[in-house]
mmCIF file as Biopython writes it, N, C-alpha, C and O atoms, coordinates in Angstrom:
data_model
#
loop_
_atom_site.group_PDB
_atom_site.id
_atom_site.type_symbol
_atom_site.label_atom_id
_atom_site.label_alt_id
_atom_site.label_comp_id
_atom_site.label_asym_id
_atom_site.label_entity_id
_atom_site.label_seq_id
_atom_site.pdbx_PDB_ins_code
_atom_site.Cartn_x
_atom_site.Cartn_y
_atom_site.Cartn_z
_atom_site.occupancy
_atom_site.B_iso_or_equiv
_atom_site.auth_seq_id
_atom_site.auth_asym_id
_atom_site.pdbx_PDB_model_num
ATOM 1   N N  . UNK A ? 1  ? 113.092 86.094  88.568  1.0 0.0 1  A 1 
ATOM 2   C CA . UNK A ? 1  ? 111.959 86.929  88.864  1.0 0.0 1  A 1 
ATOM 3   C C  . UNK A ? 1  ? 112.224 87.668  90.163  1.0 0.0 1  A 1 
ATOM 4   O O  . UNK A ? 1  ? 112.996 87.186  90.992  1.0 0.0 1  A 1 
ATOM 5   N N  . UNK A ? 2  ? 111.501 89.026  90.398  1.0 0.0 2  A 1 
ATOM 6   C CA . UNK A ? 2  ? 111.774 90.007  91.257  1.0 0.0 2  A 1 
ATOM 7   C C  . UNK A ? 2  ? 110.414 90.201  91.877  1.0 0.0 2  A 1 
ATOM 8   O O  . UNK A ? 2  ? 109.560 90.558  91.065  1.0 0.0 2  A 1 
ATOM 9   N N  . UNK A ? 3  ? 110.007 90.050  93.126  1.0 0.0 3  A 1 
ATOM 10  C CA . UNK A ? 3  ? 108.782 90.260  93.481  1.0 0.0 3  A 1 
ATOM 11  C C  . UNK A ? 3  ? 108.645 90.920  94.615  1.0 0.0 3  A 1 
ATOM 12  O O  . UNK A ? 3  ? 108.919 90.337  95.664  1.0 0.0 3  A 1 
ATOM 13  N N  . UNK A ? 4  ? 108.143 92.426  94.633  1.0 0.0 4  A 1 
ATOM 14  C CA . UNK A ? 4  ? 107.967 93.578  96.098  1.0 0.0 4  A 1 
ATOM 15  C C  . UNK A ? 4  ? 107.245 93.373  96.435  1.0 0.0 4  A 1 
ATOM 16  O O  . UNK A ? 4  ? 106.274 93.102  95.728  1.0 0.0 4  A 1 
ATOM 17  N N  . UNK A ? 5  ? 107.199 93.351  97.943  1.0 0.0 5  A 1 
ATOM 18  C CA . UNK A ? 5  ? 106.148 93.427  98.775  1.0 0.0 5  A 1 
ATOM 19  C C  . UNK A ? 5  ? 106.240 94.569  99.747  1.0 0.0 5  A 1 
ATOM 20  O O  . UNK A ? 5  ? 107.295 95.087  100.112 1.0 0.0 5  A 1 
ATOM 21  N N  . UNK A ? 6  ? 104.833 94.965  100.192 1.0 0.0 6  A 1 
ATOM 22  C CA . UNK A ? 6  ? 104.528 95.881  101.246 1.0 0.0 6  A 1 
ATOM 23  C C  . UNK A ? 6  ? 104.717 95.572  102.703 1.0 0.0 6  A 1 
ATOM 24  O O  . UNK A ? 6  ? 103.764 94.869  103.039 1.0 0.0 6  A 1 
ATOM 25  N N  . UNK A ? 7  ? 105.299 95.725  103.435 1.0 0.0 7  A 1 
ATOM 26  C CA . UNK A ? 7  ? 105.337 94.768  105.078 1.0 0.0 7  A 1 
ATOM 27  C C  . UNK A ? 7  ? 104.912 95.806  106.368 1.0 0.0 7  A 1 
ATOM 28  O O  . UNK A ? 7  ? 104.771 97.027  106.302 1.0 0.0 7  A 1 
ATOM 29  N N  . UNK A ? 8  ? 104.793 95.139  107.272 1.0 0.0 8  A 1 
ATOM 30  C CA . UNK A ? 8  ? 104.120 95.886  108.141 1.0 0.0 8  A 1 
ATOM 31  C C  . UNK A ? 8  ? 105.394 95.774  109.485 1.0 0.0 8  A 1 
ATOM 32  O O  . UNK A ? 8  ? 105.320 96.217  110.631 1.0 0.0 8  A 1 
ATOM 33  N N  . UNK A ? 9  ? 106.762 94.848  108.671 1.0 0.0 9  A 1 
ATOM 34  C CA . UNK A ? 9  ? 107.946 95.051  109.851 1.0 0.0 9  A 1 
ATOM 35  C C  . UNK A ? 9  ? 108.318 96.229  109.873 1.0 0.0 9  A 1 
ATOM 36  O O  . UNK A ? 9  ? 108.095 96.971  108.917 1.0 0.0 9  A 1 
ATOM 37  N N  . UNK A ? 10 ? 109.014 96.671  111.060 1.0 0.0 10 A 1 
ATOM 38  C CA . UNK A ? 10 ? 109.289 97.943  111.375 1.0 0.0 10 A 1 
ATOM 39  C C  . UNK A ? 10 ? 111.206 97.873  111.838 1.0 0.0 10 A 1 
ATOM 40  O O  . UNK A ? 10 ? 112.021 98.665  111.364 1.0 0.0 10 A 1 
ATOM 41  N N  . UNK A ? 11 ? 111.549 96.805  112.781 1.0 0.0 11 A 1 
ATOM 42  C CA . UNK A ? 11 ? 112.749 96.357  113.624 1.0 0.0 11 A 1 
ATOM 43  C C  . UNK A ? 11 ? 113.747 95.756  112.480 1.0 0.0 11 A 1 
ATOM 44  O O  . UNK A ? 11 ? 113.368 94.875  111.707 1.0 0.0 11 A 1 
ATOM 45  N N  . UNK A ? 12 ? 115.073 96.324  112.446 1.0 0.0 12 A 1 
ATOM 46  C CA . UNK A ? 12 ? 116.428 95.649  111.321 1.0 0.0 12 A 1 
ATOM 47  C C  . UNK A ? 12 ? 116.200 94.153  112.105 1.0 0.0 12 A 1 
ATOM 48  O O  . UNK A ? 12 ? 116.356 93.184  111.362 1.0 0.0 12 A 1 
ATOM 49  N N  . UNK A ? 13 ? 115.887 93.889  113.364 1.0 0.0 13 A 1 
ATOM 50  C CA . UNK A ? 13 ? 116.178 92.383  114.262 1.0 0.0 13 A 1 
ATOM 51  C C  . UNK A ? 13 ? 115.347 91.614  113.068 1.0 0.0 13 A 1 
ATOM 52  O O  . UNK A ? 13 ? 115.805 90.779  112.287 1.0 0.0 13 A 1 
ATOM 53  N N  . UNK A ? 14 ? 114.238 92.030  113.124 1.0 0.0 14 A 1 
ATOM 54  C CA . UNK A ? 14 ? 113.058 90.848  112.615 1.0 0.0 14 A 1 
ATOM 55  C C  . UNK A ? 14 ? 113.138 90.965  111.094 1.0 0.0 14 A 1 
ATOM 56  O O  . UNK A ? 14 ? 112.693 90.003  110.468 1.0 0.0 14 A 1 
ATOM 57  N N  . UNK A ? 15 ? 113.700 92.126  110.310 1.0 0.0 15 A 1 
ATOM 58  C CA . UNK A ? 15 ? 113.547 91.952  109.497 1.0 0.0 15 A 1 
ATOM 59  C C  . UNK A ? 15 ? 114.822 90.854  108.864 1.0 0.0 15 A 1 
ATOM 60  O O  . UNK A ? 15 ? 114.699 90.280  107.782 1.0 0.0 15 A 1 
ATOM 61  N N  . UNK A ? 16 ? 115.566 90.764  109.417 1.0 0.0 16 A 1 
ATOM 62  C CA . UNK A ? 16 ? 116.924 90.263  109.321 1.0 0.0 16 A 1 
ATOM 63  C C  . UNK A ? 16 ? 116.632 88.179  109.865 1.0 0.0 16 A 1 
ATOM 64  O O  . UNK A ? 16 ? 117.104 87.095  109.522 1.0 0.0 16 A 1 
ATOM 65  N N  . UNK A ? 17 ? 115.796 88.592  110.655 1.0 0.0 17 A 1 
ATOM 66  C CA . UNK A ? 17 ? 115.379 86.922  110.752 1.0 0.0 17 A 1 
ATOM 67  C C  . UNK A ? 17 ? 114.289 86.742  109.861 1.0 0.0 17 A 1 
ATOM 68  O O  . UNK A ? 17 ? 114.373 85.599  109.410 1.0 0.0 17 A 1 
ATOM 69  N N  . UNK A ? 18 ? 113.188 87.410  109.342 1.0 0.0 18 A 1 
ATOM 70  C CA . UNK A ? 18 ? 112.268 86.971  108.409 1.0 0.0 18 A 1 
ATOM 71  C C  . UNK A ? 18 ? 113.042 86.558  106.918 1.0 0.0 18 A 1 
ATOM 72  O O  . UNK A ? 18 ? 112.663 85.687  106.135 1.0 0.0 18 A 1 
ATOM 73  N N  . UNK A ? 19 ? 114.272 87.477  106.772 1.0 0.0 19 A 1 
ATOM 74  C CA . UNK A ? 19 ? 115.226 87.237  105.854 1.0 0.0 19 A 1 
ATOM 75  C C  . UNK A ? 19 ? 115.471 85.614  105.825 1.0 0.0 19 A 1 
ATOM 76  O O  . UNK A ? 19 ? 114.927 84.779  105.103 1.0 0.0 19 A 1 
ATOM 77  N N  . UNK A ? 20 ? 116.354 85.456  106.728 1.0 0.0 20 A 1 
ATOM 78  C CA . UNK A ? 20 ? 116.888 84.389  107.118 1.0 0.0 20 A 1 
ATOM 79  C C  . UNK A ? 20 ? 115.954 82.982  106.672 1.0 0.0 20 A 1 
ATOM 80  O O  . UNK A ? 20 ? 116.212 82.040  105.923 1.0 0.0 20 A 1 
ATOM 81  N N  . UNK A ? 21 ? 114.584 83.373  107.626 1.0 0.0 21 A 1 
ATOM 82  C CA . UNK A ? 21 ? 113.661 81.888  107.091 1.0 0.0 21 A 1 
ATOM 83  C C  . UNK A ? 21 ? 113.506 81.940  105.560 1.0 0.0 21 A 1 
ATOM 84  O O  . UNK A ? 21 ? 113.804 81.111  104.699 1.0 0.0 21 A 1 
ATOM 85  N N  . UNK A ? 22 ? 113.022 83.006  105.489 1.0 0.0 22 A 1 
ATOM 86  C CA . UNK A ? 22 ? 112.519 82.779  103.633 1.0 0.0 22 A 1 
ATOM 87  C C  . UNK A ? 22 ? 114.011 82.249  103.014 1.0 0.0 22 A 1 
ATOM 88  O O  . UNK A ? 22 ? 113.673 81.857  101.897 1.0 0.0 22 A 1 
ATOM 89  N N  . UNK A ? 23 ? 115.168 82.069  103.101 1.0 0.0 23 A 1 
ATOM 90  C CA . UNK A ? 23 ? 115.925 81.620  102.178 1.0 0.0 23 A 1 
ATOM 91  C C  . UNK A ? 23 ? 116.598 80.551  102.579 1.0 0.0 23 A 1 
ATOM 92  O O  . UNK A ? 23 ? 117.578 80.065  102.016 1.0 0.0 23 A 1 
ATOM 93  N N  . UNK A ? 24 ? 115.737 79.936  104.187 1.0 0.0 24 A 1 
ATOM 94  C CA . UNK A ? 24 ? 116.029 78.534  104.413 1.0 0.0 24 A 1 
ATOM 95  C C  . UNK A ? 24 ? 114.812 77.652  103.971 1.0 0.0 24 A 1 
ATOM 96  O O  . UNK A ? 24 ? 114.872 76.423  103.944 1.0 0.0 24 A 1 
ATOM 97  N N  . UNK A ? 25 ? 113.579 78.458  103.589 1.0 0.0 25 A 1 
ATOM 98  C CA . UNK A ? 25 ? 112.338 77.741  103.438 1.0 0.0 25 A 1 
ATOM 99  C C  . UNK A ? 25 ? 112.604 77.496  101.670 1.0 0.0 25 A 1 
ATOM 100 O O  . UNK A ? 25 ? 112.412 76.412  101.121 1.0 0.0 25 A 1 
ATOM 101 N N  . UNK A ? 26 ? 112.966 78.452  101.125 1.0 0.0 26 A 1 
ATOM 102 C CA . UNK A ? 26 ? 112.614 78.126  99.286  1.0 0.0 26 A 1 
ATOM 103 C C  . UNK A ? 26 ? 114.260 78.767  98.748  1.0 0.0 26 A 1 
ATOM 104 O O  . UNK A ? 26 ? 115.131 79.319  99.421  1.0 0.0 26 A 1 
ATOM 105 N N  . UNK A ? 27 ? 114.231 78.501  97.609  1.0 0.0 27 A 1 
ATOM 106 C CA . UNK A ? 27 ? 115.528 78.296  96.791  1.0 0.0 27 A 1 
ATOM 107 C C  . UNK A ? 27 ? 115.495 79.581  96.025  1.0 0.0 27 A 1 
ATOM 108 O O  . UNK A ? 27 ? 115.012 79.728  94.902  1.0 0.0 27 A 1 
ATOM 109 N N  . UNK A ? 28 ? 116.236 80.759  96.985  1.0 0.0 28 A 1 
ATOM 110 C CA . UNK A ? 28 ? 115.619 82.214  96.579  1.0 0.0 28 A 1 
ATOM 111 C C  . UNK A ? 28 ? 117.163 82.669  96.032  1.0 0.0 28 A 1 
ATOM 112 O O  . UNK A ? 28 ? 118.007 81.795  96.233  1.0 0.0 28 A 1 
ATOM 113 N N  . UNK A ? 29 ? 117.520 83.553  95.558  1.0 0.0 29 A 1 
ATOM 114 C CA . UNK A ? 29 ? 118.935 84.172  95.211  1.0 0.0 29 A 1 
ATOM 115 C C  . UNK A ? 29 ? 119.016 84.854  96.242  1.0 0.0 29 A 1 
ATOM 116 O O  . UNK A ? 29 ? 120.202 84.883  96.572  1.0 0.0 29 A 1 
ATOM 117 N N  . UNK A ? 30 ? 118.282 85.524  97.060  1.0 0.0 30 A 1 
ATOM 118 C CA . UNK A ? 30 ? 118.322 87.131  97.867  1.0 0.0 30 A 1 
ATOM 119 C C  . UNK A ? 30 ? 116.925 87.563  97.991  1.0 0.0 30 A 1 
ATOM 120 O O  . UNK A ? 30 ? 116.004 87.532  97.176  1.0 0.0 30 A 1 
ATOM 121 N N  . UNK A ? 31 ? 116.983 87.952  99.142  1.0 0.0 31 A 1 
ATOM 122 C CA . UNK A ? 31 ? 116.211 88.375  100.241 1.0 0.0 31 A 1 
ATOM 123 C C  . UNK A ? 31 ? 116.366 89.839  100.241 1.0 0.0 31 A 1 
ATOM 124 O O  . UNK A ? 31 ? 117.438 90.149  99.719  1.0 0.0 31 A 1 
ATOM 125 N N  . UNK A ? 32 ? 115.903 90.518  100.509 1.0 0.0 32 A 1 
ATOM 126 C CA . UNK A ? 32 ? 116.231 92.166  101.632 1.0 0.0 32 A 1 
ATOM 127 C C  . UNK A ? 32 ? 114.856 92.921  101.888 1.0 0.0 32 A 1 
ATOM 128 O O  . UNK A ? 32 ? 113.818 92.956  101.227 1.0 0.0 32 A 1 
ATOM 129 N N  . UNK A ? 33 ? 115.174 93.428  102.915 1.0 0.0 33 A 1 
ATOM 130 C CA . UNK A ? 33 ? 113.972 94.623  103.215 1.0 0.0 33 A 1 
ATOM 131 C C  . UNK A ? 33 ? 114.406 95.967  103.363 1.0 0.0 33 A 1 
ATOM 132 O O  . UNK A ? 33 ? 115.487 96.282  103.861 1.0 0.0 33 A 1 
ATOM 133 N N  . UNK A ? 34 ? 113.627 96.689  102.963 1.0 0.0 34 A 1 
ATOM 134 C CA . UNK A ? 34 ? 113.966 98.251  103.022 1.0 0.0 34 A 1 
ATOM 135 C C  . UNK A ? 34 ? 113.421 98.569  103.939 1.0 0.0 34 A 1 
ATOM 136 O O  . UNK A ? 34 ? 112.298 98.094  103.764 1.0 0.0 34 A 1 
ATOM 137 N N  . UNK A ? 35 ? 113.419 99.274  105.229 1.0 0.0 35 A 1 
ATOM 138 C CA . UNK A ? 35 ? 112.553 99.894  106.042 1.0 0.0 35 A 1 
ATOM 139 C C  . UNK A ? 35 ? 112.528 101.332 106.534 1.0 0.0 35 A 1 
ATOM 140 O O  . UNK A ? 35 ? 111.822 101.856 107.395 1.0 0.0 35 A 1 
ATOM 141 N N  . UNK A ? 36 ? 113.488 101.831 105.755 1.0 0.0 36 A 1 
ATOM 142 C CA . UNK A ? 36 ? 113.687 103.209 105.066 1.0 0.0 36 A 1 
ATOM 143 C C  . UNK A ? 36 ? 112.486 103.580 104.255 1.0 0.0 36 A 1 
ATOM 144 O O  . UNK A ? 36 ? 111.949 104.663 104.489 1.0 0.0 36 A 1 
ATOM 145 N N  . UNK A ? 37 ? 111.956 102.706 103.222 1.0 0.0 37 A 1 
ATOM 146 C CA . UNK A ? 37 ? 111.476 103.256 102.621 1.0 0.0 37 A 1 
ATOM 147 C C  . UNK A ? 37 ? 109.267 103.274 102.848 1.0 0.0 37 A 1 
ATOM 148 O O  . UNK A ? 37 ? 108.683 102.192 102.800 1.0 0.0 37 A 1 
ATOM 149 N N  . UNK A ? 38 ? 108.630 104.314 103.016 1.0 0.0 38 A 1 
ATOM 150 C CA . UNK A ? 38 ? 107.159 103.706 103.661 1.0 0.0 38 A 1 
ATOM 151 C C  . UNK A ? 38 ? 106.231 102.335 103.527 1.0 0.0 38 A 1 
ATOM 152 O O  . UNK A ? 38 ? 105.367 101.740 104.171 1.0 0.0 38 A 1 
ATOM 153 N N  . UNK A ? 39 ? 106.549 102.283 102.982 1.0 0.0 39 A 1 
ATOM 154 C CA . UNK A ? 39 ? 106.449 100.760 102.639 1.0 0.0 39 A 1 
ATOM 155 C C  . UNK A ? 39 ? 106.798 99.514  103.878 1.0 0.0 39 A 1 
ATOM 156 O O  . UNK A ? 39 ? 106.019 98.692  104.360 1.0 0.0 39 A 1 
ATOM 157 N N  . UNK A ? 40 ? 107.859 99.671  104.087 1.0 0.0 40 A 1 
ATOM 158 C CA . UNK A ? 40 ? 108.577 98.860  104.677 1.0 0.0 40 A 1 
ATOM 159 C C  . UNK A ? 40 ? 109.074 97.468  103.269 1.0 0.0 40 A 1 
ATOM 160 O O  . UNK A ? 40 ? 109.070 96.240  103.192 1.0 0.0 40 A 1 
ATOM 161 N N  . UNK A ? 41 ? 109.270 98.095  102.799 1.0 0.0 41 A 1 
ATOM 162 C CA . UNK A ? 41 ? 109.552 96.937  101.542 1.0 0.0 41 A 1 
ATOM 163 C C  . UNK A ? 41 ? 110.670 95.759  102.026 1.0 0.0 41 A 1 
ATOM 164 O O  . UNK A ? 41 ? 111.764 95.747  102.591 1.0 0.0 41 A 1 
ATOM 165 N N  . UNK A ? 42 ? 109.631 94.686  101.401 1.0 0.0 42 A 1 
ATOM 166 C CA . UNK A ? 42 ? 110.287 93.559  100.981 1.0 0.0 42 A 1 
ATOM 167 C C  . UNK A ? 42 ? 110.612 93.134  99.528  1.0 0.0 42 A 1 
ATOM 168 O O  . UNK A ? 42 ? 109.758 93.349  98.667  1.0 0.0 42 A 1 
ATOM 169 N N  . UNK A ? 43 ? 111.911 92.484  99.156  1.0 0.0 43 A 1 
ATOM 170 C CA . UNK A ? 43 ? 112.648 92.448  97.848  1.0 0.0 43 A 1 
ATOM 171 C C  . UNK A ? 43 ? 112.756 90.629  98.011  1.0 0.0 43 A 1 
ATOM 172 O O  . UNK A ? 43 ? 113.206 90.070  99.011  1.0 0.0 43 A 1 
ATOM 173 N N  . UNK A ? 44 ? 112.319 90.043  96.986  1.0 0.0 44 A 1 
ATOM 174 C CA . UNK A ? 44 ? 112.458 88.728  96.591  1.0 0.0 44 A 1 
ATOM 175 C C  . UNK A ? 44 ? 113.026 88.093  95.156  1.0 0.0 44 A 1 
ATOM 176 O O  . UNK A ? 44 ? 112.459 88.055  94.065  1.0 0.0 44 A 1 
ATOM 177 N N  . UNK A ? 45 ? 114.276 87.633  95.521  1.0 0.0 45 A 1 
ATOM 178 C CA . UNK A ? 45 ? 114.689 87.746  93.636  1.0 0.0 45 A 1 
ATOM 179 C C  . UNK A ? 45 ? 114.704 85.746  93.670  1.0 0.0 45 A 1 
ATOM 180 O O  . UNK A ? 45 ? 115.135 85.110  94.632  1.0 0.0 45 A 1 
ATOM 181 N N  . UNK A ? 46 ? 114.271 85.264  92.705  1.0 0.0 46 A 1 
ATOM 182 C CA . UNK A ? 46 ? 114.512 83.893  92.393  1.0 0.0 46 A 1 
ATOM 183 C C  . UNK A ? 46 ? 113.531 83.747  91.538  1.0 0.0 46 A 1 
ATOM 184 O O  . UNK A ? 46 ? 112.599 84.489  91.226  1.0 0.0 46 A 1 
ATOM 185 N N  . UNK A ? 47 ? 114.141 81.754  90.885  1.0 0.0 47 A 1 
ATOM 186 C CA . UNK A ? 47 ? 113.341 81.625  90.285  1.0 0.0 47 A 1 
ATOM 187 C C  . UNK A ? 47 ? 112.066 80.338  90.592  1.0 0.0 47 A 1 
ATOM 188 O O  . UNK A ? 47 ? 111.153 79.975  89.850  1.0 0.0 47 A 1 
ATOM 189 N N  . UNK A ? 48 ? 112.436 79.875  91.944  1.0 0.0 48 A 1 
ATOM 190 C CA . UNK A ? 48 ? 111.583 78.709  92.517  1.0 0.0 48 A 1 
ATOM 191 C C  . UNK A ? 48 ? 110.499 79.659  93.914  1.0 0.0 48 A 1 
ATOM 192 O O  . UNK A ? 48 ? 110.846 79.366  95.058  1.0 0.0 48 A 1 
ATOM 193 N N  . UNK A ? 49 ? 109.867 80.205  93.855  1.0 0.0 49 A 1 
ATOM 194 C CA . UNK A ? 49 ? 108.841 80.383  94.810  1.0 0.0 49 A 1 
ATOM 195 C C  . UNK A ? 49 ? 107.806 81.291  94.222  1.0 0.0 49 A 1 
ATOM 196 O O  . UNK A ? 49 ? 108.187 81.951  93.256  1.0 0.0 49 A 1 
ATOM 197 N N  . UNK A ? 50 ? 106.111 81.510  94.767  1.0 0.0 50 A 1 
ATOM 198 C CA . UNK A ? 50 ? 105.485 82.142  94.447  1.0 0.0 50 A 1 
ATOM 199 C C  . UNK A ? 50 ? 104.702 82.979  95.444  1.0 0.0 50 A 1 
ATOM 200 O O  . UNK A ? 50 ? 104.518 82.677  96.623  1.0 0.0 50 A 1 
ATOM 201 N N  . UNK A ? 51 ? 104.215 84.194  94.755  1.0 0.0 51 A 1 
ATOM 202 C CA . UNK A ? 51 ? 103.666 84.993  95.964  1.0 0.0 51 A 1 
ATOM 203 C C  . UNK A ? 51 ? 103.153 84.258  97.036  1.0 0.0 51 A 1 
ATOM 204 O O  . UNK A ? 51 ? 103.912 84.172  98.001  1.0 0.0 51 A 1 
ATOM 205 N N  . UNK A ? 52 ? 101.990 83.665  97.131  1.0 0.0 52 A 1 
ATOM 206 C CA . UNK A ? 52 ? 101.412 83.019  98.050  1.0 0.0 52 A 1 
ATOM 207 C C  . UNK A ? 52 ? 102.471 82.779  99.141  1.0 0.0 52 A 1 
ATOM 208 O O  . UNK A ? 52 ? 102.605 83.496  100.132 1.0 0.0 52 A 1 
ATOM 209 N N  . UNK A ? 53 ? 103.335 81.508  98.804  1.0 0.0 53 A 1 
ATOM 210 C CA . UNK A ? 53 ? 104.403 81.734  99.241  1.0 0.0 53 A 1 
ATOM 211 C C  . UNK A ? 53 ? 105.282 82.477  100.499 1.0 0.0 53 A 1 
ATOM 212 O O  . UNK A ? 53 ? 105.580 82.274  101.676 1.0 0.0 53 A 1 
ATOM 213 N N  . UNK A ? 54 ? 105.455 83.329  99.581  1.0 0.0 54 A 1 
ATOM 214 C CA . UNK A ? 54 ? 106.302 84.711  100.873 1.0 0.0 54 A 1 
ATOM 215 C C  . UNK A ? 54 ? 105.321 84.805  101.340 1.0 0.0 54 A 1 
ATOM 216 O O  . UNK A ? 54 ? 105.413 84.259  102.440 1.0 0.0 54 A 1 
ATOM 217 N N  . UNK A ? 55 ? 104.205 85.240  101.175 1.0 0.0 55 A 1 
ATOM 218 C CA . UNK A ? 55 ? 103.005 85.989  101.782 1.0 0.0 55 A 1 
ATOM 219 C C  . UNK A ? 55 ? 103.107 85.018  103.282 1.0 0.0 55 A 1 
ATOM 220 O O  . UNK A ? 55 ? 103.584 85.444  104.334 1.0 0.0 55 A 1 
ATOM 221 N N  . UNK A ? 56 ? 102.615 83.828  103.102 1.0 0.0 56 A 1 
ATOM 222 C CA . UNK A ? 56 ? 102.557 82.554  103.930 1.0 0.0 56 A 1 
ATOM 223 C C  . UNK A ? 56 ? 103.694 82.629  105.339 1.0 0.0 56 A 1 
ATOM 224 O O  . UNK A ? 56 ? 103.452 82.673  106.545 1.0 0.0 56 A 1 
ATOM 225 N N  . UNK A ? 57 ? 104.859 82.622  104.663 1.0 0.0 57 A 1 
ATOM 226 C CA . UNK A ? 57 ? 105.816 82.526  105.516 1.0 0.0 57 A 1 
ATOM 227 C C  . UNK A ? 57 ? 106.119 84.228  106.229 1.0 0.0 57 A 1 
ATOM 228 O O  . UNK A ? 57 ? 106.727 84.523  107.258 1.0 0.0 57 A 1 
ATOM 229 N N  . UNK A ? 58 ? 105.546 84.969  105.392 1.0 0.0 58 A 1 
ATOM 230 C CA . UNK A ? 58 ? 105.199 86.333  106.662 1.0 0.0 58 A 1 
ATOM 231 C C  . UNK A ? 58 ? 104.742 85.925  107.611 1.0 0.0 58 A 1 
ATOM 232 O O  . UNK A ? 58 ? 105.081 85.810  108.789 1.0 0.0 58 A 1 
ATOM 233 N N  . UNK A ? 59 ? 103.598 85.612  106.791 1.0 0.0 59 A 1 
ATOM 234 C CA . UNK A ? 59 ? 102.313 86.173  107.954 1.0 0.0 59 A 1 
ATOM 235 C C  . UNK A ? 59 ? 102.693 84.554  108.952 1.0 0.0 59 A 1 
ATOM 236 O O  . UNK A ? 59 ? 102.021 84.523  109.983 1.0 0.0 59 A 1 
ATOM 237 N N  . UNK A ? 60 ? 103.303 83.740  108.831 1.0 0.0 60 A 1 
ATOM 238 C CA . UNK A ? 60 ? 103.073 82.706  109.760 1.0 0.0 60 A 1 
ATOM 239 C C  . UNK A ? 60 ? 104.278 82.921  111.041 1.0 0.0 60 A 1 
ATOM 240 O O  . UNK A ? 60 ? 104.354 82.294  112.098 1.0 0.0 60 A 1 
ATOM 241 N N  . UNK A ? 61 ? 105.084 83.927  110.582 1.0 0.0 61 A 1 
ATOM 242 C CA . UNK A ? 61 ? 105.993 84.891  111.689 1.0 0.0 61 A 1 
ATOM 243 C C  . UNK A ? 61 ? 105.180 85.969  112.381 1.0 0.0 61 A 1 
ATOM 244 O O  . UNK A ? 61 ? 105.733 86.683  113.218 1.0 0.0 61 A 1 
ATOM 245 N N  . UNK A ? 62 ? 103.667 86.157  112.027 1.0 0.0 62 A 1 
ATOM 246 C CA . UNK A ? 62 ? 102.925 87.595  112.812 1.0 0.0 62 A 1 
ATOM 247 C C  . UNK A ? 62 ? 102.918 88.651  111.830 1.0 0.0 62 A 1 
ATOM 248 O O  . UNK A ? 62 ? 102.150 89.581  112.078 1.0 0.0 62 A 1 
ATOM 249 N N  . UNK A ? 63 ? 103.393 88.697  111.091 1.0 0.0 63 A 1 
ATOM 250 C CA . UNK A ? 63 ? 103.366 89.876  110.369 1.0 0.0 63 A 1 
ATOM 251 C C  . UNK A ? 63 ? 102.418 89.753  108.884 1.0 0.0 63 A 1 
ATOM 252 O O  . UNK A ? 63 ? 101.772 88.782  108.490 1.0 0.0 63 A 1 
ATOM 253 N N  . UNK A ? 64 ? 102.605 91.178  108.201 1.0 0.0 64 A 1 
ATOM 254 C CA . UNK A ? 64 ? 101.876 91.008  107.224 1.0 0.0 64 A 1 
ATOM 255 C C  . UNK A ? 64 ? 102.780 91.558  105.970 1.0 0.0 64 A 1 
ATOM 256 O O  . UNK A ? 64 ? 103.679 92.397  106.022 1.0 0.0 64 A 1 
ATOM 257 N N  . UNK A ? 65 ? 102.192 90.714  104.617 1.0 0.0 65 A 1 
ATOM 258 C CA . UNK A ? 65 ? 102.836 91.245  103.558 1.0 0.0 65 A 1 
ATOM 259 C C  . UNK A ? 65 ? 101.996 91.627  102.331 1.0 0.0 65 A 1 
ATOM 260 O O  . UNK A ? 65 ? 100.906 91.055  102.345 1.0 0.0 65 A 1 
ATOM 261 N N  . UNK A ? 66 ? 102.138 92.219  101.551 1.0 0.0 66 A 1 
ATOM 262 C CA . UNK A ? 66 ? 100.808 91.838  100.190 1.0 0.0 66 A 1 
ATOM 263 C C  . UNK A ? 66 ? 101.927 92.626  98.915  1.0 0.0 66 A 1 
ATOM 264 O O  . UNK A ? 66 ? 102.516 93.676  99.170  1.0 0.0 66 A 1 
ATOM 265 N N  . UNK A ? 67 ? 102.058 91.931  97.618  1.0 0.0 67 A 1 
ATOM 266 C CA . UNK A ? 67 ? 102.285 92.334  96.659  1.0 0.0 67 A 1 
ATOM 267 C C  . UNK A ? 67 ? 101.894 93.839  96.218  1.0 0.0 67 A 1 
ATOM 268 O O  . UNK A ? 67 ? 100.791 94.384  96.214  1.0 0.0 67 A 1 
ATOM 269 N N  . UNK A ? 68 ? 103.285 94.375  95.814  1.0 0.0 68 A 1 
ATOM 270 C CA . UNK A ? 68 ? 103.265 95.943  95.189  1.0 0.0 68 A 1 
ATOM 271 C C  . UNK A ? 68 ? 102.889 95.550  93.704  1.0 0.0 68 A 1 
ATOM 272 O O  . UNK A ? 68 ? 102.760 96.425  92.848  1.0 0.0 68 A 1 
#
């Protein structure tokens, strides 16, 4: 499963460590964020985690996320 999100990161630094936790916290294939694109998109591919989830481990770094 493939699940986008909207983010409110802006910095390659943070987006590159928010990376990092989400695929030490749950059993993900790949991580990435776009911040090229308005959005600031986040990309979640696996098959063990659920929205809530990512959402959680955003926002418990400061930031915000919500399903595209």
């Amino acid at each position: 499963m493939v699940e986008v999100f909207k983010t409110n990161v802006q910095q390659p630094e943070t987006a590159r460590q928010l990376a990092g936790y989400i695929l030490e916290l749950f059993p993900v294939k790949r991580v990435n964020f776009d911040l090229h694109d308005c959005d600031n998109i986040l990309r979640v591919e696996g098959d063990s985690f659920s929205v809530r989830q990512i959402i959680a481990a955003v926002n418990a770094n400061g930031y915000q996320a919500e399903l595209l």
